[in-house]
Every structure is written in C-alpha cells, then in structure tokens.
C-alpha positions in Angstrom: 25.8 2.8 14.3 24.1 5.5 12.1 23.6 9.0 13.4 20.0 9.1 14.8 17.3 11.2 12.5 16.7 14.7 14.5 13.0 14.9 15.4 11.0 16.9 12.7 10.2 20.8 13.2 6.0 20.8 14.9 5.7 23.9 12.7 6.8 22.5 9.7 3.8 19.7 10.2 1.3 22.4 11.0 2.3 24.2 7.8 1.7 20.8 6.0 -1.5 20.0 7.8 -2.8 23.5 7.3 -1.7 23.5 3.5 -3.6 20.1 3.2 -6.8 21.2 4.4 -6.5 24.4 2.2 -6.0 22.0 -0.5 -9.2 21.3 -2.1 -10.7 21.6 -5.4 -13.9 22.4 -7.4 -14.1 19.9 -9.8 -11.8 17.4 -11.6 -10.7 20.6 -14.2 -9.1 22.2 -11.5 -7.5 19.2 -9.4 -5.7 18.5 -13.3 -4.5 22.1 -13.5 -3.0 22.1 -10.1 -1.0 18.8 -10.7 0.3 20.2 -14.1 1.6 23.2 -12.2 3.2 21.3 -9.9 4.6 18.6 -11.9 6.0 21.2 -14.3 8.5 21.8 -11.3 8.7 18.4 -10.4 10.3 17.6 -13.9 12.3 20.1 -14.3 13.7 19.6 -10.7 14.5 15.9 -12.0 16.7 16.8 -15.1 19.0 18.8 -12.5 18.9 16.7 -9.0 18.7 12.8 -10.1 21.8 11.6 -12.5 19.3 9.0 -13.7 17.3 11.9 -15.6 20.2 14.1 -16.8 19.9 13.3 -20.1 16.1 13.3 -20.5 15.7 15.6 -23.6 12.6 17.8 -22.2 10.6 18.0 -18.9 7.3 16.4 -20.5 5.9 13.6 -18.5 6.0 11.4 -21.7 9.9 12.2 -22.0 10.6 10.2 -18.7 11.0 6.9 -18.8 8.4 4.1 -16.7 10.4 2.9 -14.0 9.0 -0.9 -12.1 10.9 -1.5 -8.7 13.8 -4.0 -10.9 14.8 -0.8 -12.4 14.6 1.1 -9.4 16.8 -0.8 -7.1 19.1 -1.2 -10.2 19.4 2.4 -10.6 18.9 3.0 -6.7 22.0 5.7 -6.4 21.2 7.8 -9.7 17.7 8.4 -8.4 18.8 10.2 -5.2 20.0 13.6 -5.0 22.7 12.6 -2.6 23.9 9.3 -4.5 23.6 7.2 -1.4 24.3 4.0 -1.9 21.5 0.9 -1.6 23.7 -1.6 0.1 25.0 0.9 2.6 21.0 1.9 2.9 20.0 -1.9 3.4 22.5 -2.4 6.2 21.4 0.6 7.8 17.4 -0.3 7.7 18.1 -4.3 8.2 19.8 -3.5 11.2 17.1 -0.8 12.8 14.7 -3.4 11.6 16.7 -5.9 13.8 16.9 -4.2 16.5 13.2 -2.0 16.4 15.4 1.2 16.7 13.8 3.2 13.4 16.2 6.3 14.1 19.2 5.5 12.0 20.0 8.1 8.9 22.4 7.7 5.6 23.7 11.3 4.2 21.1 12.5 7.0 18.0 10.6 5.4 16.3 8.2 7.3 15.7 5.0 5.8 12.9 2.8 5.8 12.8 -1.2 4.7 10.5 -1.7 1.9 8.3 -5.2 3.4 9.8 -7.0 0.4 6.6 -9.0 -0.8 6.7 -7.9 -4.8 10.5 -9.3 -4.9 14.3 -7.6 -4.3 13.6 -5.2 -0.8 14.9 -1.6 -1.0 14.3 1.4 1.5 12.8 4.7 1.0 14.7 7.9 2.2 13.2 11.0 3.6 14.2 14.3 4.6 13.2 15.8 7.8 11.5 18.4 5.8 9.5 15.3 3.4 9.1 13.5 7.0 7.4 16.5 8.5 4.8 17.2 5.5 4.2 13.6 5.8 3.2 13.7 9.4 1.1 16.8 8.9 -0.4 15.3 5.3 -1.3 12.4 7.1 -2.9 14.3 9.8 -4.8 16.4 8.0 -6.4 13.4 5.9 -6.6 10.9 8.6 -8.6 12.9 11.5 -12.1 12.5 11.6 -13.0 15.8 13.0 -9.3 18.0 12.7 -6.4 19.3 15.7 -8.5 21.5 17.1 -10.7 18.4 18.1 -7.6 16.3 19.8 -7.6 12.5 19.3 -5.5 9.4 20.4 -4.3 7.5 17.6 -3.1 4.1 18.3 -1.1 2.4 15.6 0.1 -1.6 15.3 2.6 -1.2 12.4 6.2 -2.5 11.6 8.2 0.2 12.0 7.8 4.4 12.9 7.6 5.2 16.7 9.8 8.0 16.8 8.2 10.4 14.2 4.8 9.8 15.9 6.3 10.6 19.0 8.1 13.9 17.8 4.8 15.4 16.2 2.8 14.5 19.2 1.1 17.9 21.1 -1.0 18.0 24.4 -4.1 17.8 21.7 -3.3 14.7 19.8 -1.3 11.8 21.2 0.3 9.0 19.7 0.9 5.4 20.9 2.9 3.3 18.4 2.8 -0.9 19.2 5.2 -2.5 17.5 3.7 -5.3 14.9 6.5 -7.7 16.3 4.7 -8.6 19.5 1.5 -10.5 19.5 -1.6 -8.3 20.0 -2.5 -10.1 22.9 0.1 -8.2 24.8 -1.4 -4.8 23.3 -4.3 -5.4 25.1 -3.4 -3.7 28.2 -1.8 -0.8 27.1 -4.7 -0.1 23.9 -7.5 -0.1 26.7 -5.7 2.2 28.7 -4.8 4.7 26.4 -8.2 4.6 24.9 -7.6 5.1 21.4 -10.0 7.1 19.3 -8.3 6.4 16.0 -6.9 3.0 15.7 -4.7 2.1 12.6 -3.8 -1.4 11.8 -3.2 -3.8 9.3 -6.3 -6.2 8.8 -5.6 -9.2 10.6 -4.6 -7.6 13.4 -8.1 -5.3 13.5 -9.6 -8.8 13.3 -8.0 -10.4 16.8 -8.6 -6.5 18.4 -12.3 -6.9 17.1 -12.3 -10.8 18.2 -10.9 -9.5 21.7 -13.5 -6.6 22.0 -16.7 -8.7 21.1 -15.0 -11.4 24.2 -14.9 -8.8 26.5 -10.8 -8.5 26.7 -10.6 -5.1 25.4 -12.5 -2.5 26.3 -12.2 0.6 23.4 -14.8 2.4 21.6 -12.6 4.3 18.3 -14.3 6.8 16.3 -12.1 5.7 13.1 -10.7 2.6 12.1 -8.0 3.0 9.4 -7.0 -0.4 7.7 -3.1 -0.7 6.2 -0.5 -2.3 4.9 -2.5 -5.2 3.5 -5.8 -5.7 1.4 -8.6 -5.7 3.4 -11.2 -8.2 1.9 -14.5 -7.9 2.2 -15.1 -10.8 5.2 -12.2 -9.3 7.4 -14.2 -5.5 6.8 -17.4 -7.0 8.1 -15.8 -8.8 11.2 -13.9 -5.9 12.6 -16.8 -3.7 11.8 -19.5 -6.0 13.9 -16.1 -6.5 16.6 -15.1 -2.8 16.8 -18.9 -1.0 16.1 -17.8 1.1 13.7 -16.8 1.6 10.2 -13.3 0.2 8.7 -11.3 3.0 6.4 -8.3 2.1 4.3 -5.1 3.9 3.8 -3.3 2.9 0.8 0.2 3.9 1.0 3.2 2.0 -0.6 7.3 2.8 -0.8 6.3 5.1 -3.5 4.0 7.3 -1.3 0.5 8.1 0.8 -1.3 6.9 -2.1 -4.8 7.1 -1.2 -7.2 7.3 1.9 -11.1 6.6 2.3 -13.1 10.0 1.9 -16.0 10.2 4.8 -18.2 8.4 3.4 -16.0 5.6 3.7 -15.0 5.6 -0.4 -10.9 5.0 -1.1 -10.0 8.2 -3.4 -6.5 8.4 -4.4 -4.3 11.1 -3.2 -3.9 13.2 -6.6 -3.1 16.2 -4.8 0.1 14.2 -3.5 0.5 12.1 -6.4 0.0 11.9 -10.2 -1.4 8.4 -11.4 -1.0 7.3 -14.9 -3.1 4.1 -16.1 -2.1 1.0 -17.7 -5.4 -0.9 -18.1 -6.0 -4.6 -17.4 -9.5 -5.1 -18.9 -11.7 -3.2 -22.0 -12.9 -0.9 -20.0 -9.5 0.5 -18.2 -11.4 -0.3 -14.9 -8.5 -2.7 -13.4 -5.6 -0.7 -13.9 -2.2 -0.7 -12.5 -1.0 2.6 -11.8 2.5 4.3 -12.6 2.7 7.4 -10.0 4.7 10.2 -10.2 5.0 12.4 -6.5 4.5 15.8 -6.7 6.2 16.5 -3.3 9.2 14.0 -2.9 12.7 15.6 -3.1 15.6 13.0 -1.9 14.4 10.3 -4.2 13.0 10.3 -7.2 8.9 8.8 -7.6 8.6 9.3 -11.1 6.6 7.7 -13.5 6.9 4.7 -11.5 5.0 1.5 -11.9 3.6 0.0 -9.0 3.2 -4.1 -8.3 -0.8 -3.4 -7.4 -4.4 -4.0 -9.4 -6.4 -1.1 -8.7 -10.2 -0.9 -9.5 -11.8 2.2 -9.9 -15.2 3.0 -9.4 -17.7 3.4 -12.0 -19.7 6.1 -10.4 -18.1 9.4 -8.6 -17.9 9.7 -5.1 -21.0 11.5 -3.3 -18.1 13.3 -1.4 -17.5 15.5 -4.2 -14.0 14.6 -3.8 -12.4 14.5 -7.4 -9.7 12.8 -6.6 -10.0 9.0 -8.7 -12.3 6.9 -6.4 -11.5 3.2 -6.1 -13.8 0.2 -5.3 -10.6 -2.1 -4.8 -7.5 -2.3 -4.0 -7.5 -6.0 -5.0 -3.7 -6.7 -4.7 -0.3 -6.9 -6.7 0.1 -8.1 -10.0 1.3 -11.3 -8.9 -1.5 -12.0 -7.0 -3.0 -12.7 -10.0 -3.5 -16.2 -11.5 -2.8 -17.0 -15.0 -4.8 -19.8 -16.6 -5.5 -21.4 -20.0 -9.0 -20.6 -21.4 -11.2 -23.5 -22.0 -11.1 -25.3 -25.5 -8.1 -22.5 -26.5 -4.8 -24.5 -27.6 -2.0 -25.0 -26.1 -0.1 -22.2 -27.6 -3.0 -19.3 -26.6 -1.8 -17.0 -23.8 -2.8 -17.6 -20.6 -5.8 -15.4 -18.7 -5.9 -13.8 -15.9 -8.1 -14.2 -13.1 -8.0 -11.6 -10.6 -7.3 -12.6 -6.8 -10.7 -10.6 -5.1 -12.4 -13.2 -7.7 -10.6 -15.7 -6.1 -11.2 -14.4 -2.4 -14.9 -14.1 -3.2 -15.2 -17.9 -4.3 -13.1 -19.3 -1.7 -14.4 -17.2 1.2 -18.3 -17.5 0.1 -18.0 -21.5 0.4 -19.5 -23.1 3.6 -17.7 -23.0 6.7 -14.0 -21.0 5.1 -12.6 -18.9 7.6 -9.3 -18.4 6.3 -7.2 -19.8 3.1 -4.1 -19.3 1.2 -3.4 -20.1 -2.8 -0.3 -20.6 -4.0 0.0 -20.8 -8.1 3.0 -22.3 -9.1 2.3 -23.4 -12.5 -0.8 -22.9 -14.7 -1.6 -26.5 -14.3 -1.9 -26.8 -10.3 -3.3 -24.5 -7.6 -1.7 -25.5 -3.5 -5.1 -24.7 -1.6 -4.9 -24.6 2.1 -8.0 -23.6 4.3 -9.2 -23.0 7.7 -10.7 -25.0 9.0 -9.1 -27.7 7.0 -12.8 -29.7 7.1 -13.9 -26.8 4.4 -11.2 -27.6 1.8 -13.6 -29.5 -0.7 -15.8 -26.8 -0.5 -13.6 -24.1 -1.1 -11.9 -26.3 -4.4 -15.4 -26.9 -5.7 -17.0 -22.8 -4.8 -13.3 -22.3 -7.0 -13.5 -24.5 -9.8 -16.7 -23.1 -10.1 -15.8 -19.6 -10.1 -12.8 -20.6 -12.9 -15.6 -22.7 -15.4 -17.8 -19.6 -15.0 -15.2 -17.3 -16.6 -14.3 -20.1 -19.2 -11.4 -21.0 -17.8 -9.5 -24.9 -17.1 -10.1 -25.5 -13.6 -6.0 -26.7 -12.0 -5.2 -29.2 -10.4 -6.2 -28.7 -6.7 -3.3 -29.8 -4.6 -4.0 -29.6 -0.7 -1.1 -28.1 2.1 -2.0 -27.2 5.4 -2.5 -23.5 6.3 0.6 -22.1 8.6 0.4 -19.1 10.3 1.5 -16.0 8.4 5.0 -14.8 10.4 3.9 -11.1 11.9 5.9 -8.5 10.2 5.3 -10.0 6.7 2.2 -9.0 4.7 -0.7 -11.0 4.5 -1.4 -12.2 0.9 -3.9 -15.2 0.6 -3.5 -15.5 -3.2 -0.1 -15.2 -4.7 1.7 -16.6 -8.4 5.4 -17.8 -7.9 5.7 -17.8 -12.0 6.4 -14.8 -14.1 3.9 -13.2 -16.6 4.9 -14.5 -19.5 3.4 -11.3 -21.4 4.8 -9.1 -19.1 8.4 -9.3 -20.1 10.2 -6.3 -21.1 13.4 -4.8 -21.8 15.2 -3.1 -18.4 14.3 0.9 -18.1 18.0 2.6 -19.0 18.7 6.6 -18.4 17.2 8.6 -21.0 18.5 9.1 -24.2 21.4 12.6 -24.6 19.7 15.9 -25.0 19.4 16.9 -29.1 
C-alpha cells in the first residue's frame, strides 16, 4: 500500500478562497495583463522543473510545444518535477479506484485516475499545497452566497471523499456519495443531510429530480452544479422542473477547473486559473477546441495542452460583466463528432463534420425519444439505439433530416438496443470509433537545444 495523502492545511484553502474572491478584473485588458504576468513565471518555471522543456529555447508561449493526451502519457515522467513514473502511478490510482480508498500518494502526490473516455487513461498528481488552492478555488467559485453564509454541499462523483472531508468547518459541510452505488441508496442519507448545494453528473441529477417530483426525496438546493458529463439541453430542463431550481455546470477536466457558470447561469471559462488558446473548427472560430496552459499547477506540467472537447463560445458577452470567455456549449470531445461525405462531393473529398449537440438536438426533438446512443463506426453506417425503442424510426428520420439539411449523405441507420451506461463511466450518447483522417500529425518531441 501507498502512504496515505496528509489532509490539506484549512488555512492554506482560506488563503486560496480569499485570493479568489480578491481576484477580479475590470475588463478583458486587464484579465490579459494579469495572465501574462503570471504565465511569464509559469514558463520560466517550466524550462527549470520539467526535463520535457529543458531544451525549449525561450520562455515565450509560442516556443512550447502543443501537447494532446498521446503525447502526454508518452512523455508522462519528463513532465513532472519529481519524474514519477506512469505505470507505478496507474497501479497506485487503479488500485484506490478498486478499492474506493482515494488516499494513496506516489513521491507524496496523490494520484487521480483520468475516466479514460478520449483513449489511453493516465492520472493527475497534486500537491497538498495545489490540493488545498483547489479546495479553496473551488469554494470560492462554487458558493452561491460565500463562507460566511455556511452551506451543505452534497456531491455524487467517482472519486474525492477525503479532501472534502479535510476542508470541511462547522460553517460548510461536506457529504461525498460515491458514484459506484445506485442513487436510489443515496436517498436516505441526501434528505437527511439536506443539501443546499448539490453537485452531480447529469444523469444522476435526472433520477434525484425524477425521485423528488415522486415524492422519495425530500431536498430543496439553492445550487445545482452539473459535472463530469455534457449536460444537454432535455436533461437541464428535467432536473430543473424535478429539483425547482436552476442547473449550473462546472467544466473541469485532468488538465484543470476549467470553467464554472457565472450567476446568471452563463459557463465562463476560468482564465484566471487557466490560459486558453484556440484552434477553430468553423469560419468564425466559434467551435473551438482549446489548448490550456495552467497558471497555478506545479507537480505536473499543463502547458499548452490540447484538450479532446468542442467548445462554443458565445457570441455576445455575459451580462455578468465577467470577462472571463463565456461559452454557450460545451458540446463534447472531438470524437463525438461524426464525420460524413457531403452530398454530390466525390469520393475522394474529405469528410464533414457534424457536430454531436446537432445530433442530440435532432434525435431528442423527435416524438416520443427519451434517451439514445450513436455509435459511428464508419462514414457509411450510424448504430442508433433509442429509448423507448418504439421511437427509433422517428429519431432515424428527425436525423436523416438534420444530415440532408446540412448537405450531407444521410448513413446507413443500423438499429442496437440501448444498454445501460455502467455508473462510473461517462455518459456520451454520440461517439466516432474511427480516427480523423485530417487530424493526423506527427508525435509532440522535447523542444529543440537552446542556440
């Protein structure tokens, strides 16, 4: 067994919590100044802490190469400033994830198992120090109305009982239910500790919401905080009508706390956390998938690293005045994406994308769908399973619909029955088992020598 991760410092995640609310910022101007200042040390700190960066010939963010999670795990070790090893880091999380004990360390890191759904799993390591700025950041960004206030904050996740528990105070309380057992054995234990923030990936806000408006749990949150998994617009509207209240989101990923909803209910990325470069997807560099580069993380290295998910920003600002990037979307990863021939294009033309909230939309606006899953395996056929099974030829036609109106070939339709989702794996009701073929690209390697 690993030595167990020593509970982080309370005053360390006031400092953070404190520093967090301090943190805010005029107008976009200054939120860009502040992140150069910081990433300044950030890049410098990489050239001397990570062996992967030692040879990066100046501590410009365009001298450091972009990073996807293949290169990451390749180069796991060299982007640590312990050199821990990733299999002795895999045993270590596989096992705690085995036995729900999330206390082991490596080097004195604790390690976290990455859910695996983009490919290869890894783990993320944290310090006590980065654990307790976490907690604190989180804290600060996640309470509706601040410490001083109090609040009982009830989270279903995979994995994390013991921090909550260490940063828990007689003002705000934690209860951590562990996404392994079904919700229907929460029930007890969620009405009794009455939560007033409840956190939770989608599906399971659905069944609480399902077992409220039934009369089997009796709760009343002030904030709902969706995770973990995209929250479509059909699950948002039946845990709001379930729960009577308003569905947040927290977008947070191996990489980081990437983004939370503002109070009036917009998604804003994190930019005082986190630095977020653009690739576009479309003319107008709406859909983006973003390469991030933490401004906070010490024992492994986020930088310049290019995340699996399609991001949509919104076209207006936020009325917050937040100037942190505003999002409409978080519509999923890039293989969540199909990839289909354009109608009357030859059969040499690259394939088009069609994004997978386009697909939810069509699927989940035809009569009678409550639930479905596609499966693209080539760009010729499409597996279409839906709940209740009845509903199939509605959802193909609402589909092949959806496809001819963006010029595209309508697939091949081929029907599978819909199985239940295992609990501690993500939710993702559209998904591509085939590689982009214009997405391939050479490996990242270390940085070319210093002149």
């Amino acid at each position: 067994m690993s030595p167990a991760a020593p509970p982080v410092r309370r005053a360390a995640v006031l400092a953070s919590y404190v520093a967090t609310r301090r943190r805010r910022f005029a107008d976009r101007g200054a939120l860009e100044a502040w992140q150069q200042r910081r990433l300044r040390r950030v890049l410098a700190r990489a050239r001397e802490r990570y062996p992967f960066y030692a040879d990066v010939p100046d501590a410009r963010l365009d001298a450091f190469p972009v990073l996807d999670k293949a290169d990451a795990v390749a180069h796991f070790a060299a982007l640590t400033d312990r050199g821990v090893d990733l299999a002795e880091c895999l045993a270590v999380a596989r096992e705690a994830e085995a036995r729900r004990d999330f206390t082991a360390t490596v080097a004195g890191l604790s390690v976290g198992l990455s859910s695996g759904t983009s490919g290869r799993q890894t783990v993320f390591l944290t310090s006590p120090a980065e654990r307790a700025r976490w907690a604190g950041t989180v804290l600060a960004k996640a309470l509706p109305h601040g410490l001083l206030a109090g609040a009982r904050v009830a989270l279903v996740l995979r994995a994390g009982g013991p921090l909550y528990a260490s940063v828990g105070s007689r003002r705000v309380a934690f209860r951590f239910l562990d996404l392994a057992t079904p919700t229907v054995e929460h029930l007890p234990a969620l009405a009794a500790f009455a939560p007033t923030v409840l956190v939770a990936p989608p599906r399971v806000l659905r069944e609480l919401a399902a077992a409220r408006l039934a009369g089997d749990l009796d709760v009343a949150p002030q904030r709902v905080l969706s995770v973990a998994e995209v929250l479509d617009p059909p699950d948002r509207a039946a845990v709001e009508a379930g729960l009577g209240v308003r569905v947040d989101e927290v977008y947070q990923a191996t990489e980081g706390f990437l983004g939370i909803s503002c109070d009036r209910g917009t998604l804003h990325l994190n930019e005082d956390l986190v630095v977020v470069e653009r690739e576009p997807l479309d003319g107008d560099g709406r859909r983006f998938v973003p390469v991030v580069t933490d401004l906070f993380r010490t024992s492994q290295a986020v930088v310049r690293r290019r995340l699996d998910d399609v991001l949509v920003a919104a076209q207006e600002p936020c009325p917050c005045g937040d100037p942190a990037l505003a999002l409409d979307a978080v519509v999923g990863r890039a293989d969540d994406v199909l990839l289909l021939p354009r109608a009357g294009a030859g059969a040499t033309a690259p394939l088009v994308a069609f994004y997978p909230d386009f697909v939810r939309a069509a699927v989940l606006g035809a009569g009678g769908v409550e639930d479905f899953r596609v499966v693209q395996r080539a760009p010729g056929t499409l597996e279409l399973a839906v709940d209740p099974a009845p509903a199939l030829p509605a959802a193909a036609a609402a589909l092949a619909a959806a496809l001819r109106g963006a010029g595209l070939v309508p697939p091949a339709v081929v029907s599978v029955p819909l199985s239940p989702e295992p609990r501690l794996t993500k939710l993702r009701r559209v998904r591509r088992t085939f590689p982009d073929p214009l997405a391939r690209r050479a490996p990242a390697a270390p940085a070319a020598p210093r002149r």
